[in-house]
N, C-alpha and C positions, 0 to 999 in steps of 0.2 A: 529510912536511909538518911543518912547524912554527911554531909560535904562540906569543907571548910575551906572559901574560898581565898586567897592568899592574894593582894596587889603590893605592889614592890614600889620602889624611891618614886616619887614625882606624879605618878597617878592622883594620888589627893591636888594638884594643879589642873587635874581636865576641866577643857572651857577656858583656861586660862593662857595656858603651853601650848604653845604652838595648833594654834585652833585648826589649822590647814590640815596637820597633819592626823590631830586626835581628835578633832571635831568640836563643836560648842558647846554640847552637853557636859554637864557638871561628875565630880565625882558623886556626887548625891544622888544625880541622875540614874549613875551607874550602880551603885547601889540598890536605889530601887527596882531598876530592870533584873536585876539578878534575883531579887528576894520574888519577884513577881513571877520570874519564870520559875523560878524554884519549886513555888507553890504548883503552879502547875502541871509541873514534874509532878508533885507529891512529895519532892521532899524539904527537907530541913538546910538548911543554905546561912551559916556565918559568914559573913563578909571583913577581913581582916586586911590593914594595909599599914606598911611602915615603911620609913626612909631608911632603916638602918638595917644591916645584912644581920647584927646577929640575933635585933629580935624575930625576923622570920624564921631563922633558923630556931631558935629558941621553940615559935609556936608551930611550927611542923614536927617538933618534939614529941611536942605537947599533945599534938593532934592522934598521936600511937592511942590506940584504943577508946578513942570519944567519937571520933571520925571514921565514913567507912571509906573517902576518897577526896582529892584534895585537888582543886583545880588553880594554878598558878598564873600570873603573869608577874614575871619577877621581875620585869621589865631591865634599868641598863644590868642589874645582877644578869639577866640572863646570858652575858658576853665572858663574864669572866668568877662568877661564882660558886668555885670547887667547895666550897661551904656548903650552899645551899643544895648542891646537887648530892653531895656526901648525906646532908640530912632525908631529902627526899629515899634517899638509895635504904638509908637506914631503916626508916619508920615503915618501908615495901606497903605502903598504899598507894593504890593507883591513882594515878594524875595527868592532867593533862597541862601541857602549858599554854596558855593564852596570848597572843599580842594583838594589839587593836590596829595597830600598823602593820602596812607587808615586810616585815623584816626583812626577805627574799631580794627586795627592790630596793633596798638603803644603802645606807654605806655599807662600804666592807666590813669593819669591823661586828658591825648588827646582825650581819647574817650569819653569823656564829651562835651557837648555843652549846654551853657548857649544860646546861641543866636540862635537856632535852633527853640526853640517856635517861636520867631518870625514870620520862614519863611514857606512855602508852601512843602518845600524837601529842601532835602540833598542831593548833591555830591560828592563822596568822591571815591579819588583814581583813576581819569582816567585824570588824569593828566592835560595838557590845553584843552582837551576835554569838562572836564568836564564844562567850561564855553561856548561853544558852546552849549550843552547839556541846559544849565540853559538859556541862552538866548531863544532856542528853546520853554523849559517847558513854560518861561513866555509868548511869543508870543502867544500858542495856548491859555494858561491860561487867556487872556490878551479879544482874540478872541471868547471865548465862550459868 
């Protein structure tokens, strides 16, 4: 099985942004906690992240038939990108979107999510958990 994990604008800054809110671990960190839970899923786990809305979209193109499930944090895209949500909707693999923050608990405008129709659940708030967590959902999801 495999999964192509997706981080969006400003993620590559963790440890750095707003440490209060994202914590002090690096994106490296984050990284490696993903490929390590991966593993111990069993599966295969790319970790991809860019600032700009259209090469995500671009690599969830991309991901149609390499990929069996695609777990996102599209982070500020998550508020207002009909792009990325239109990609997800296209390529119909299942996903899940991730935030390390409580989106629920933020500003107004955060606790929107354009890109949520896309996916099967939401994670929000348990920090690099919560990509373990979505790996998990989609494996069993994956297995029914």
């Amino acid at each position: 099985m495999r999964i192509l994990v997706i981080n969006g604008p400003n993620l590559n800054m963790l440890g750095i942004r707003e440490p209060d809110i994202y914590g002090k671990e690096t994106y490296g960190d984050l990284c490696a906690y993903i490929e390590e839970q991966a593993e111990k899923l069993g599966v295969e786990a790319e970790v991809y992240q860019s600032n700009s809305e259209g090469a995500i979209v671009t690599r969830i193109q991309e991901a149609l038939g390499v990929y069996d499930a695609v777990v996102i944090n599209p982070a500020a895209y998550t508020h207002y990108s009909i792009a990325i949500l239109d990609a997800l909707k296209a390529v119909s693999l299942p996903a899940v979107e991730v935030h390390l923050s409580d989106i629920s608990t933020r500003e107004d405008f955060r606790q929107v999510s354009v890109t949520r129709d896309a996916c099967i659940a939401q994670i929000s708030g348990k920090g690099f958990n919560g990509y373990r967590e979505a790996m998990e959902m989609l494996v069993e999801y994956l297995n029914k």
